[in-house]
C-alpha positions in Angstrom: -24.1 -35.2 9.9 -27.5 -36.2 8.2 -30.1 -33.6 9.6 -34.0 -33.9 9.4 -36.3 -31.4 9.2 -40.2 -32.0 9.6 -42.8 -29.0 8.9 -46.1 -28.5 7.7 -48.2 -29.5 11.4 -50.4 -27.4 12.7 -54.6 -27.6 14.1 -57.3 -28.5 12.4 -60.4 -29.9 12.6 -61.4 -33.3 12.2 -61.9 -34.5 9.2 -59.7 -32.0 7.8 -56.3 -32.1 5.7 -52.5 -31.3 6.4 -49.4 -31.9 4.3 -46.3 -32.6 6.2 -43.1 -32.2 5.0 -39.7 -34.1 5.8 -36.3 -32.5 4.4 -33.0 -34.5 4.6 -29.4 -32.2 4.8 -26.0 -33.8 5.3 -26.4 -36.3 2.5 -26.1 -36.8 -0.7 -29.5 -37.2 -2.8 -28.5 -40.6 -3.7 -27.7 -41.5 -0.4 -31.2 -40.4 0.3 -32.6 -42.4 -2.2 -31.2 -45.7 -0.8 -33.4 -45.5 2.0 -36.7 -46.8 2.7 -38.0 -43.2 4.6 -40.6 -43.6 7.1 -43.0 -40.9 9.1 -43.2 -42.0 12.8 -46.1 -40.5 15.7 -45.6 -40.5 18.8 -48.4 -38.8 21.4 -47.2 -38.1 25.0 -46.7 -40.8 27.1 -47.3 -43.3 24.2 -44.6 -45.6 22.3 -43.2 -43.8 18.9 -45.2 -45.9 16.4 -44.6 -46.5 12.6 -46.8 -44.7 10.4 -46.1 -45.0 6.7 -42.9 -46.1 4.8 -42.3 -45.9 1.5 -38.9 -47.4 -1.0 -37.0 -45.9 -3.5 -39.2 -47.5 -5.8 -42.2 -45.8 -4.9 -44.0 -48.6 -2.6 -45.3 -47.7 0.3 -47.0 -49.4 3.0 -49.2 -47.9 5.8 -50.2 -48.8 9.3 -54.0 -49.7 9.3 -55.0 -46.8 11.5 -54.3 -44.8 8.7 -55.2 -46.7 5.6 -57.1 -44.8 3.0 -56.4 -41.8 4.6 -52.8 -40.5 4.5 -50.8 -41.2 1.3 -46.6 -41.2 1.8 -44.7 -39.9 -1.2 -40.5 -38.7 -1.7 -38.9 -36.8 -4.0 -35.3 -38.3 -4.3 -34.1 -35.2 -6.3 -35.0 -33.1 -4.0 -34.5 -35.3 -0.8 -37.9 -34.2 0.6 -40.5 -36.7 1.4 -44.4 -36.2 2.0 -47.2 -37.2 3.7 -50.5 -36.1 2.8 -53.1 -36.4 5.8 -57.0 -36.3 5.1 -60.1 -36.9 6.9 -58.1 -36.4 9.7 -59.3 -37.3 13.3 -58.8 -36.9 16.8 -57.0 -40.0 17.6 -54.2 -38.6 14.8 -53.2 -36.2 17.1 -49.4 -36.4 17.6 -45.7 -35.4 16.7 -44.6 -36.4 13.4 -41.3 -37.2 13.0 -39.2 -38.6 9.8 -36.4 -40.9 9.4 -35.5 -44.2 8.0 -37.5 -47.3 8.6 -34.7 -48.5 10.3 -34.5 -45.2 12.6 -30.8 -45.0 11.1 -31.0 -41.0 11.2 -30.5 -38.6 14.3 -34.2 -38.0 15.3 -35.7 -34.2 14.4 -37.6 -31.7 15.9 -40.8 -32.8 14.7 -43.9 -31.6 13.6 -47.1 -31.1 16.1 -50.3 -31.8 14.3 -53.3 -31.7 17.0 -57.2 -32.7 15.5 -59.5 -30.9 17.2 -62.7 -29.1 16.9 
């Protein structure tokens, strides 16, 4: 059973930075590697929307909310993916959650990264 683990949320400020983290268990790295991972947001009461994606190869793409300003990265090896968050505002506040861009992984716990002064 494929298990994912988000960390690395927490407050800050606007205009400020985070790193999240999103660690796969339950499969094998390769396995890992075939899919294209994705970090999700959802705020309360609000549709789970599609933040950044990113292949094996390396290519990522971003929703335009966020473009310039969060960058999505994986390491296979260590079937951990990334996603570094700066300049950070209000309207970023949300759960973070990880999985497959086609949602193909049990859902996590998520991560809850609030933007506030």
């Amino acid at each position: 059973q494929v298990q994912l683990v988000e960390s690395g949320g927490g407050l800050v400020q606007p205009g400020g930075s985070l790193r999240l983290s999103c660690a796969a268990s339950g499969t094998p790295g390769i396995m890992f590697s075939f899919h294209i991972m994705a970090w999700y947001r959802q705020d309360p009461g609000k549709q789970r929307e599609l933040v950044a994606d990113i292949n094996n190869g390396g290519n990522a793409n971003y929703a335009d909310s966020v473009k310039g300003r969060f960058t999505i990265s994986r390491d296979n090896a260590k079937k951990t993916m990334y996603l570094q968050m700066n300049s950070l505002k209000p309207e970023d506040t949300a759960v973070y959650y990880c999985n497959t861009q086609d949602e193909s992984f049990p859902w996590g716990q998520g991560t809850q990264v609030t933007v506030s002064s």
